[in-house]
N, C-alpha and C positions, 0 to 999 in steps of 0.2 A: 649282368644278367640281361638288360635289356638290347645292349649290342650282338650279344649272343641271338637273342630270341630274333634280334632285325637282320642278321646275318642271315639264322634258317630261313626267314620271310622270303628272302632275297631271291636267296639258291634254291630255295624248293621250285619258285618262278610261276607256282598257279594262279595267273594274273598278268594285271601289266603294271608299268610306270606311268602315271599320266604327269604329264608337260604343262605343271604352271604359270611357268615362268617367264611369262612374256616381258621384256625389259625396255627401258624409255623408246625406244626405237620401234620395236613391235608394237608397244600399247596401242596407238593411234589404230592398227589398222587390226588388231584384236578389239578393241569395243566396238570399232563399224561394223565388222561381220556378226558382233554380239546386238545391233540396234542403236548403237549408241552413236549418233555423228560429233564431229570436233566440235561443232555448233555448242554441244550440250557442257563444255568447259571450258573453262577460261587461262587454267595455269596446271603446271604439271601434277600442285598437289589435288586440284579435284580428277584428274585423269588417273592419278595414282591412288585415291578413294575408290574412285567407278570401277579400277578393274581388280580391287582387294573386294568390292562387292561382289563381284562375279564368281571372284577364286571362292570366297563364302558361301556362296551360294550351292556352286559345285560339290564342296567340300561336305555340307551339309544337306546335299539329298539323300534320299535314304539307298539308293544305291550304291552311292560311293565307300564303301566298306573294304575291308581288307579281302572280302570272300571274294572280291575279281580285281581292286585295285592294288597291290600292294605294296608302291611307293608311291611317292608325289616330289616333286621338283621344285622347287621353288625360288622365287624372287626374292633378293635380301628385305625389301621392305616388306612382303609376305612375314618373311622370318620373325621381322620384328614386329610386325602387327597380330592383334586377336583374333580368333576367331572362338564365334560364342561364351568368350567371357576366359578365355584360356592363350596362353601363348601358342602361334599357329603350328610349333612342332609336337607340341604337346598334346594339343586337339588332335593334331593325325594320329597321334602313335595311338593314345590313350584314348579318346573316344570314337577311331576308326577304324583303328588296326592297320594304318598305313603308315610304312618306312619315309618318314622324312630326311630331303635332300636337298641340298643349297647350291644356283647356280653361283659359281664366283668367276667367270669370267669378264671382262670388261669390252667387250668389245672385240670386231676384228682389225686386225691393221690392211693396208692397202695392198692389191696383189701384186706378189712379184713372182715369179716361176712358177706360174698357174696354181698358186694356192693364195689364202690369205690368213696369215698364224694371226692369235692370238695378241693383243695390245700386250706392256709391259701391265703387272700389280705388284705393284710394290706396296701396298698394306693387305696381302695376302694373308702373311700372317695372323695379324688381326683380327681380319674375319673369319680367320678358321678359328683363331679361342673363342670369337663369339658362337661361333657356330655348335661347337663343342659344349659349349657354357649350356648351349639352347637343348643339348643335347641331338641335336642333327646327328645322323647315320655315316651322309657324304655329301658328293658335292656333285658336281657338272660344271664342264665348261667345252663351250664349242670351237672350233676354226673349221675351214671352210677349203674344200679342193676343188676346182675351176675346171680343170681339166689333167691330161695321163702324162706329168713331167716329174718324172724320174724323181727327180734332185729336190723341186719343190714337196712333193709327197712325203719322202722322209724329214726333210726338215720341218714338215708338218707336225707328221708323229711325232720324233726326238722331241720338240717343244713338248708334246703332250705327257708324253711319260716322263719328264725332266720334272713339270711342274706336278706330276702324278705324283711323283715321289715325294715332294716337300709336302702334298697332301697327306700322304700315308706317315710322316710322322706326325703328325699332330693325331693320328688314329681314326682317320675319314678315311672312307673307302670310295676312290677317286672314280666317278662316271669320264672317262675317255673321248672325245668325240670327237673325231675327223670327218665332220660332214663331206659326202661327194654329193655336186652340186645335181642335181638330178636331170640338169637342161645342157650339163657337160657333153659336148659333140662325140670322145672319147669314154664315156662313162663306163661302161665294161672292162676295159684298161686300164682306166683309173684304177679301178678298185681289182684288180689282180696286182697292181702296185701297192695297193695299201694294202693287203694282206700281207703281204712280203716286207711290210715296212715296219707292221706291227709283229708280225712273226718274230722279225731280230731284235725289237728292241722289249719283248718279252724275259727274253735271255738279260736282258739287264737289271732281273728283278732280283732283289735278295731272297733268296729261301724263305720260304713263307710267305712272301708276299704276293696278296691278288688286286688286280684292279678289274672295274667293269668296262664297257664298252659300248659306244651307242653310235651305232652305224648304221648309215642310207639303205633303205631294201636295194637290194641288189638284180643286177640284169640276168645272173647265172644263178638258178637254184640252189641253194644251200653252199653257197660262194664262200661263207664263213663258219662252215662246221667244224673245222680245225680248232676254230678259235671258241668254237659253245664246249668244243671236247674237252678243252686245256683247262687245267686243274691252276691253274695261274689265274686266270679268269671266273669270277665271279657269280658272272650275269651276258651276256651280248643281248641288250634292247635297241628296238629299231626308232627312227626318227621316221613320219611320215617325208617330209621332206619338199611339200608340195601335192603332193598327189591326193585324190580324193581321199574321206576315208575308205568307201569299198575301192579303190585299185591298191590303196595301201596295204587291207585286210585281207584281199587276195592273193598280194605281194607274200604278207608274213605266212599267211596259212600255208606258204611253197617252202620256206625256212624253218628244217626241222631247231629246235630248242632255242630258236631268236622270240622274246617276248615285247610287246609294245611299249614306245616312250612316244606317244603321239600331243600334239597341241592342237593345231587348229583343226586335223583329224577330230578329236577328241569331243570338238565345242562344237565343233558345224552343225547347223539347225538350232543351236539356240539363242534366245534370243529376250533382251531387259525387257519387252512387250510379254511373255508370255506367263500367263496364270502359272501359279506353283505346282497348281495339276498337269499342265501341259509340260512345264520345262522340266519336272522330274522325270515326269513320261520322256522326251525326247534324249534326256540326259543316261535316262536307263537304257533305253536304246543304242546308245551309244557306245556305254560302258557295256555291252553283252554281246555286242557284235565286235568289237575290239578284243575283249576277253575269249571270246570262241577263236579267233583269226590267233591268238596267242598260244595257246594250249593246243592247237591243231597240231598232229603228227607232221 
């Protein structure tokens, strides 16, 4: 029942995904724009307290509700930590109303034919029963396109829908992500290539099967309406990707049925200095201009 009811959540799409999942690599430079310099820790486990503070924080203002958020993303140690006295998947579903989702990828590998796939996980599985156990929805995992090379772009996707499918049996409903790099020279190219790339390998899905999708705003208006159409698909939520949040909310408001998976979009303007009246305030603000930019025609 409750997979049911986080499926309709999903598809109905009034709302966005927000992006918590910032990983050993991001953290550093997620708490600096949150106030917090390196200064203020000493090893990876109080950087990984500070920014489980933040997601907390977030997760518990009173904006943050299923009535504009309706997943959230998350970092495996998220996953496995509390929040307000609950397991953090359990706090979102149950005392939010927001779809919980687990990054599981590890990292990118080094580029070769203008992309950079995904590292090997080989305890994949693993963390998909734990995820499952957690009751988690799905997952995320990203790789990265550089630049408009043919050869590299598909072997991007194939990886992503390869390990999609080992996500859909364990019964997660796989978030897709071939980021294009937004500073790609080629960028408009690119991504006429990765439509084409996810188009075929679409055709590889078993009946019945849907995945999501979470792709760069794009340089051509409604570049990916094929894919919000396709009854295969899910969801298609956008990655900010760099850009502010208002040229990202500008960006989606042009993307008819693409809803928001924004991160530092998301948090920008807040800050571990700010009274609980302020950063609610800036936080709702955040979360309502995000949510309009989503639901826009």
């Amino acid at each position: 029942m409750t997979k049911s009811a986080q499926a309709q959540k999903i598809s109905a799409g009034q709302g966005f995904v927000a992006a918590l999942d910032q990983s050993g690599g991001s953290t550093p430079k997620a708490l600096g724009l949150y106030g917090i310099d390196q200064s203020a820790y000493s090893s990876d486990a109080e950087m990984f307290d500070l920014i489980h503070d933040m997601r907390s924080r977030i997760a518990q203002a009173p904006s943050f509700t299923g009535d504009k958020v309706v997943g959230a993303i998350l970092f495996e140690m998220t996953m496995d930590r509390d929040i307000a006295g609950k397991p953090t998947p359990t706090f979102m579903w149950e005392d939010r109303g927001v779809v919980p989702f687990l990054k599981v990828d590890k990292g990118l590998a080094d580029e070769a034919n203008g992309v950079q796939l995904m590292k090997p996980m080989p305890d994949l599985d693993a963390l998909l029963e734990r995820a499952v156990a957690k009751d988690v929805f799905g997952t995320k995992m990203r790789s990265v396109i550089n630049s408009a090379n043919e050869e590299g772009i598909k072997a991007n996707v194939a990886q992503q829908f390869e390990i999609g499918k080992q996500i859909l049996g364990h019964g997660l409903m796989p978030i897709i992500e071939p980021e294009v790099n937004i500073n790609a020279p080629d960028k408009a190219e690119a991504e006429d290539m990765l439509l084409a790339a996810i188009t075929t390998e679409l055709d590889t899905l078993a009946e019945g099967q849907q995945v999501m999708l979470k792709l760069t705003l794009p340089e051509t208006k409604n570049q990916y309406l094929s894919l919000v159409n396709d009854p295969r698909i899910m969801k298609v939520v956008a990655l900010s990707g760099g850009y502010s949040r208002d040229e990202a909310n500008n960006r989606l408001s042009q993307n008819t049925g693409m809803i928001a998976s924004f991160s530092r979009a998301l948090t920008e303007g807040l800050s571990a200095q700010q009274s609980e009246d302020d950063f609610n305030a800036a936080i709702g603000g955040s979360i309502d201009s995000i949510y309009q930019a989503s639901v826009a025609d």
